[in-house]
C-alpha positions as CSV (number, residue, x, y, z in Angstrom):
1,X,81.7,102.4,100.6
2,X,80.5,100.2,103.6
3,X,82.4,97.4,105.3
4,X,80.8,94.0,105.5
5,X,80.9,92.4,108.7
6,X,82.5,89.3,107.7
7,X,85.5,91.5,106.5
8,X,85.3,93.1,110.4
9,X,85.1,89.5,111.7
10,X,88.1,88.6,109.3
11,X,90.2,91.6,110.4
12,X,88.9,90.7,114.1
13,X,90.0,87.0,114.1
14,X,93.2,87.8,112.6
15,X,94.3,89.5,115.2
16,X,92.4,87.4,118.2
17,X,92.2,84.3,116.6
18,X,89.9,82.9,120.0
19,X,88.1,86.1,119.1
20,X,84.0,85.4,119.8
21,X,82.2,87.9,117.6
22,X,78.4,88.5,117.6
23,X,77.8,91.4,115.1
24,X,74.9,93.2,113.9
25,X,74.2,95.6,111.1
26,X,72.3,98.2,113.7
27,X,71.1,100.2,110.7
28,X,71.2,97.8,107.8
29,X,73.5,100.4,106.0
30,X,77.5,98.5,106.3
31,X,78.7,101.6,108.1
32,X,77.0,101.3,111.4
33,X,77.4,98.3,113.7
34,X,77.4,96.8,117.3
35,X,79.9,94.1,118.4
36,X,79.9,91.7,121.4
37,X,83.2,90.4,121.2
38,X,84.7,87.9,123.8
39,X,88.7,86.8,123.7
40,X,91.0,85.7,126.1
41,X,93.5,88.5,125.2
42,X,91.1,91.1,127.2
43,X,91.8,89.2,129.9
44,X,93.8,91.7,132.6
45,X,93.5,94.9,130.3
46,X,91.4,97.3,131.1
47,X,87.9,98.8,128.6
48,X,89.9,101.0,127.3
49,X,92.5,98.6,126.4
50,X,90.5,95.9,124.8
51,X,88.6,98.6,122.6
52,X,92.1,100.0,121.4
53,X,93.4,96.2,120.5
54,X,89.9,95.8,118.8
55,X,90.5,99.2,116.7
56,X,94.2,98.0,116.1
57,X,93.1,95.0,114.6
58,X,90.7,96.9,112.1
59,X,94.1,98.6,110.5
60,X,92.7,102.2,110.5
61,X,89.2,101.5,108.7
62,X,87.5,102.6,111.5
63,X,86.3,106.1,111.2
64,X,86.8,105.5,107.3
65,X,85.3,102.8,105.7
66,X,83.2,101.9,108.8
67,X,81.9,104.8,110.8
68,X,80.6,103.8,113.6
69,X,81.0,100.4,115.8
70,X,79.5,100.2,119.3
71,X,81.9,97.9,120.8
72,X,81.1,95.3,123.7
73,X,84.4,93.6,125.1
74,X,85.3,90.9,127.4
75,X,87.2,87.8,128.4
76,X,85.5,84.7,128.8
77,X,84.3,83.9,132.2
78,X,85.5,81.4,134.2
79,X,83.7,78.1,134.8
């Protein structure tokens, strides 16, 4: 069954509430998606890191529910 990506954004945000998500449906089928996401939490931590807080917050759906998710992670820069 696929995920919706508000229920990823919801999952996301509950987690890293400052959480800046950009999403998109890369095959227009729920199971396959890209995410830009920008928090203040990667700040420090290294790719690896962020990805792993990112598949934390998504409680063990990915690889399930949602197959595939091409993340993109960051803090914010500094103005």
């Amino acid at each position: 069954m696929p995920m919706e990506a508000s229920e990823i954004e919801r999952l996301i945000k509950a987690k890293l509430p400052d959480a800046q998500i950009v999403l998109q449906d890369t095959r227009g089928d729920g199971d396959h998606y890209s995410a830009n996401i920008v928090s203040e939490a990667f700040r420090g931590k290294s790719r690896v890191q962020q990805h792993q807080m990112v598949y934390e917050a998504l409680e063990g759906r990915m690889g399930g529910v949602l197959h595939a998710l091409a993340l993109q992670t960051s803090a914010p820069e500094n103005n």
